[in-house]
N, C-alpha and C positions, 0 to 999 in steps of 0.2 A: 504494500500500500504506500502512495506517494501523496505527501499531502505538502500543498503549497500555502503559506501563508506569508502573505505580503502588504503591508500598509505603507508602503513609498509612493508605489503608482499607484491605487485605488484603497481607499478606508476598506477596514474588513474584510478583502476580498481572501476565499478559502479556495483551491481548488483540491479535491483528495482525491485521487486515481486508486483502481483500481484493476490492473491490466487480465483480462484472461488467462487463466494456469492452463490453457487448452494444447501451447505450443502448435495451435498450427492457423490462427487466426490472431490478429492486432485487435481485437473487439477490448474496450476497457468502460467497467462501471465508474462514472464521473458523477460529483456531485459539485455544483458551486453554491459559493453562499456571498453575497452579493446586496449592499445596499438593503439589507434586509431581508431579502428573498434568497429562497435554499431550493434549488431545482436538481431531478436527478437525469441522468443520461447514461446511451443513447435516446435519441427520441428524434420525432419529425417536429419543424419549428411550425408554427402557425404562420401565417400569412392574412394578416388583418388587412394591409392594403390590396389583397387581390380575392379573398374568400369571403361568400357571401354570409349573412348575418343569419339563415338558417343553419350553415354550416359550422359557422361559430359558438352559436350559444347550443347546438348538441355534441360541440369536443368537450365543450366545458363543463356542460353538467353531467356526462356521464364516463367521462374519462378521468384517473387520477391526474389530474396537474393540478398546481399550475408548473409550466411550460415553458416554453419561449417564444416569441413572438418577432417574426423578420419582418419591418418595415423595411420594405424595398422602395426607393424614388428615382425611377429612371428618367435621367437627366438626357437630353441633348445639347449640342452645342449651343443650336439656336435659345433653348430652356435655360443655360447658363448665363447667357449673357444680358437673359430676361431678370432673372435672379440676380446678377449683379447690378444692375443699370435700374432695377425698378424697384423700389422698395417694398410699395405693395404687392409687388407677386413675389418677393421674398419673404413676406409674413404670411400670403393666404397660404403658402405653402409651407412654411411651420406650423402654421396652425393645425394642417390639415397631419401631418407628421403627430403631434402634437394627439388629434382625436384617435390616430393609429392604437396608442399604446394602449395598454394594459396592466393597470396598476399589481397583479401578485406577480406575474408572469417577467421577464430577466426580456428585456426588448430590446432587440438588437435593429440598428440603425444600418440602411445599405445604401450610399448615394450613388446609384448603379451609373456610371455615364455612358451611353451609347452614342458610339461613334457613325450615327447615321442622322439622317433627316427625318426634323419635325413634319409632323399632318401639316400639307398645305404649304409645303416650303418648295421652292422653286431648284435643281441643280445648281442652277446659275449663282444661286446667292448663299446656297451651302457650301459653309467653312469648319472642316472637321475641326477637334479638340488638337492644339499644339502642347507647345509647354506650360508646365505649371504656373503660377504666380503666388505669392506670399496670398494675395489679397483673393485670391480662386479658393482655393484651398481653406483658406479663415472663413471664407461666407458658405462654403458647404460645410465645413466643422458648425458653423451657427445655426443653420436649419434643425442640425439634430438634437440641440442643447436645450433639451426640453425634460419635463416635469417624467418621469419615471422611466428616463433614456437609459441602461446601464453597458450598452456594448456597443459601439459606433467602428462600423469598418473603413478604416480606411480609401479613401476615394481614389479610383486608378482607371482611364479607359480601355479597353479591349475591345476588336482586337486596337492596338496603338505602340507606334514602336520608341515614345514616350515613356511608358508603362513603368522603367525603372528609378526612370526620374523624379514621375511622378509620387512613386510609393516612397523613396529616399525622404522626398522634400516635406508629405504629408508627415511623415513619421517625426523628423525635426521639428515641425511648425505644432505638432501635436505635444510632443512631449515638451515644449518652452510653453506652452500654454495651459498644460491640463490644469494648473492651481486656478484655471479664471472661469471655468465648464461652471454651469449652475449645479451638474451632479457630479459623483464621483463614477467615473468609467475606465468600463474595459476597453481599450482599444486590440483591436483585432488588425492584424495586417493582410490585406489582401495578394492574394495568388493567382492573376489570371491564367489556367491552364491551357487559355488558348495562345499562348507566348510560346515564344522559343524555349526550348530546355537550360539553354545557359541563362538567359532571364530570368529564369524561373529561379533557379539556382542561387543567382547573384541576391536576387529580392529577398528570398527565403531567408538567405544569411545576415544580408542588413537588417532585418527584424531582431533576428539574433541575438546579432551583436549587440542591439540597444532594448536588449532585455525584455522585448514584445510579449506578451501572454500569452496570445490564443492568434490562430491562423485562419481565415475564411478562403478556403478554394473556392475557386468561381470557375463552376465546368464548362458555362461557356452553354449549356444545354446541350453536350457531348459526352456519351458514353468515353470513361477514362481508366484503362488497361490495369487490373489487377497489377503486374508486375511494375508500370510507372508507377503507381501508386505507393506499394512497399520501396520503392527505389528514391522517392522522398524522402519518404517516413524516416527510412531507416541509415539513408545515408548522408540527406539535403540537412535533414532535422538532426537527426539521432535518437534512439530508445530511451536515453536516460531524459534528453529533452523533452520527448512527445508524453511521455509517460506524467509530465507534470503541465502540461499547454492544454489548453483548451479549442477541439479542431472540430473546426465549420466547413461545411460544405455547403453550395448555393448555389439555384440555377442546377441543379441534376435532374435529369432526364427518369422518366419512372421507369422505363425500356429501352429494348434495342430496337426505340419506334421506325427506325428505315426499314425496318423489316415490317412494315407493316401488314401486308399479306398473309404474314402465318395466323393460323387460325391462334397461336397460343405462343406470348410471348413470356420468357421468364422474367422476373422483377432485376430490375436494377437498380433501384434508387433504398429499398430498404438494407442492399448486403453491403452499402458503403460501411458501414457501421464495421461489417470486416476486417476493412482496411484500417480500422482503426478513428474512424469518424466520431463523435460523441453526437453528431447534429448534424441533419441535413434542411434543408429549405427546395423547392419545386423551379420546377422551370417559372422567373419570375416575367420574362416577356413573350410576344408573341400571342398566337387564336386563331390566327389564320383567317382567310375570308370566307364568306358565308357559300354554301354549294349553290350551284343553279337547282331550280325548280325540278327537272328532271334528276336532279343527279343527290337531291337531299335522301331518297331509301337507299340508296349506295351507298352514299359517305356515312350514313349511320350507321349501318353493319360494319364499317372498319372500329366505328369508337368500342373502346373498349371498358371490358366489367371486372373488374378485381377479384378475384377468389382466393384468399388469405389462406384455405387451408394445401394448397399446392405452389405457391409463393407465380403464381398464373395470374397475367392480364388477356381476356379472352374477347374476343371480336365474335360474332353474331353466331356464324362457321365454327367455333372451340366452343361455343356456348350450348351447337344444338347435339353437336356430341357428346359434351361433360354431360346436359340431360338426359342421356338416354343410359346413363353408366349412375348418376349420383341427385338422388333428391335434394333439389336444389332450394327446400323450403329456408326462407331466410327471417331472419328478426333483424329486421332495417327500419329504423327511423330516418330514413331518408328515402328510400324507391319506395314507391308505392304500390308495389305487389310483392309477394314473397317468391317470384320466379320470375328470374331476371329475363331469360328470353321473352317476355312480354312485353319488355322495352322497346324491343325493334319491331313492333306490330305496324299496321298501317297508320298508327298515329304520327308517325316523323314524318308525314306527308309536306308540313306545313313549315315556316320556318320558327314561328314561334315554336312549336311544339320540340322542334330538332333545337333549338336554342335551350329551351326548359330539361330535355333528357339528356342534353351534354351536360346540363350544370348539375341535375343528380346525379350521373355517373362518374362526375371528378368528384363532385364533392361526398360520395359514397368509398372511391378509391381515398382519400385523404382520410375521410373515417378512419377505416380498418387498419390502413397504416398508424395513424396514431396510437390504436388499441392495441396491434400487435406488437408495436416499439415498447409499448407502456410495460413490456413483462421483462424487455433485455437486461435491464438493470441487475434481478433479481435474477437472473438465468444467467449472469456474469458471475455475480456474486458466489452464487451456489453451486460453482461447476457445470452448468449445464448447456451451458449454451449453445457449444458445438451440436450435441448431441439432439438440438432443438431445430437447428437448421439443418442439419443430415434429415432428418427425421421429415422435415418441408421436400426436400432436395427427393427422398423414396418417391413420395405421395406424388412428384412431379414425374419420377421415371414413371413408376407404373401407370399416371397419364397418357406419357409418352407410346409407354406399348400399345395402350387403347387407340390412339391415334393413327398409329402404324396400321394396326387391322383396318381402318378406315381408309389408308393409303392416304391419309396425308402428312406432312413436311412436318420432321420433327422438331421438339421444343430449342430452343434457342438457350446451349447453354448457360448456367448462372457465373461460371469464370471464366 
């Protein structure tokens, strides 16, 4: 057991590790204690800025947290220079940060900047994010400097081949300033995965060096290679380091969604935790455009339905098989029937209707993830854990065989 405790950079902060005695997985039970709030991990973070308020108020009252909660504010260029040049849309937009949080919950702050064009901006007048500035950098630190803020990630573009400079210059202007913050914070350093490897590298270590707490990867919404991943951990970072850091993940992808086709894709977003994650967060941008009229019962049979006890995201095709092998009676306070293939009835005819069953199908998939995270804690603790996900990993072969007799494409493995 590794337990941190530090009052230089944050009053109170505790962080105590617990790493896996499995030897053959990075997974570790983590607890911080924080400004008053004591949260345990792994777990999935919430998303108040992008998750609707049915979705919200049934994580909280029937799951054990309280959690975390990732205020994500995805910046553009054009949005930065709105924020600095205009006062008032740099308050409506704290404010609005501001109504994000969640008083028991440990709210972690993301100033996402996206290196593309604002809705309604012209090529012609779009000017991507360059370098830093003292006074860039101070007015996104300010949006987040709000009333139950306790983890603020570092602001960095991606992709941008800035990125190291960026994260350099935040880290100094952060650490000469923390004593002036209305709270006391975690700062988190960000890791864009979508960088170079040497970037990667360089960033990780200047964190380091100036004694950073906790790390937020940012996937980038790209499945990220078991093997990169321990090749961080254990060689960027170090075991004796990570074992005492607090490590974020944001922007992960639930699957190997290119493959969208397969009737049954295995999960990816809940086995970071393998690698050693304590915290992930969802793909924060992106929806895509709406299908044409013809083509909305199409595009609804690719959306998919989460099934927790084979660690399976299944599309319309893995659904009408799983039925005919596994009574699918469900106790969901979110779908409205207890047989998920009902969802793809002739009701997605319409776009309301296909707007309304995409939102309880994510926000059904973010359910049972939170629920199933809510046990890892205790399944670290107790030795069990491996033995919990082998145990998902069978239930998904012997899927796999069922499917085979079916002659279709098998499951897409989980490493």
């Amino acid at each position: 057991m590794n337990i941190l405790k530090n009052t230089g950079m944050v009053n109170d902060l505790i962080i105590n590790t617990k790493p896996s005695s499995d030897g053959k997985t990075r997974a570790k039970a983590t607890s911080i204690e924080i400004n008053t709030k004591k949260v345990k991990f792994p777990g999935k973070t919430i998303h108040t800025s992008l998750s609707s308020n049915d979705e919200l108020t049934l994580i909280k009252k029937e799951i054990d947290l309280p959690s975390a909660n990732e205020i994500a504010i995805q910046i553009t260029p054009k949005l930065l220079r709105e924020i600095i040049g205009d006062p008032r849309k740099h308050q409506e937009i704290k404010e609005n940060i501001r109504k994000k949080s969640i008083e028991k919950y440990i709210n972690i702050g993301y100033p996402l900047l996206l290196n593309q064009r604002s809705s309604h901006e012209d090529k012609v007048s779009f000017k991507p994010f360059g370098k830093p500035t003292q006074r860039i950098i101070e007015k996104i630190f300010d949006l987040f400097d709000v009333e139950n803020m306790d983890v603020i990630i570092l602001p960095s573009p991606s992709p941008n081949g800035n990125s190291v400079e960026w994260c350099k210059l935040a880290t100094d202007i952060f650490l000469k300033r923390k004593s002036e913050f209305m709270n006391e914070f975690l700062i988190s350093g960000v890791v864009p995965l979508g960088n170079p490897e040497n970037h990667v590298k360089e960033i990780i270590e200047y964190y380091l060096k100036n004694n950073i707490q906790a790390l937020s990867f940012d996937f980038c919404r790209r499945k990220v290679l078991e093997s990169r991943m321990r090749e961080i951990l254990e060689s960027y970072i170090g075991i004796e380091k990570w074992e005492k850091m607090f490590i974020h993940g944001t922007n992960v992808p639930a699957n190997n969604s290119m493959a969208y086709r397969e009737p049954t894709l295995g999960l990816y977003d809940i086995l970071v935790s393998v690698y050693g994650f304590d915290a992930f967060g969802g793909i924060i941008s992106g929806g895509g455009d709406l299908p044409e009229k013809n083509k909305i019962k199409e595009t609804m049979r690719r959306k998919r339905f989460r099934f927790i006890d084979t660690y399976g995201d299944y599309n319309y095709d893995g659904l009408k098989i799983l039925s005919e092998q596994k009574n699918l009676k469900l106790n969901s306070s979110i779908l409205k029937t207890s047989n998920p293939i009902e969802i793809y009835d002739e009701k997605t005819a319409t776009i309301p209707s296909f707007l309304q069953l995409s939102k309880e199908l994510r926000n059904h998939r973010n359910y049972v993830t939170h629920k199933e995270m809510n046990k890892f804690y205790d399944l670290i603790n107790n030795k069990k854990f491996l033995s919990h996900i082998q145990e998902k990993k069978a239930s998904a072969k012997e899927l796999n065989s069922i499917l085979n007799e079916f002659q279709i494409e098998k499951l897409n493995k989980f490493y």
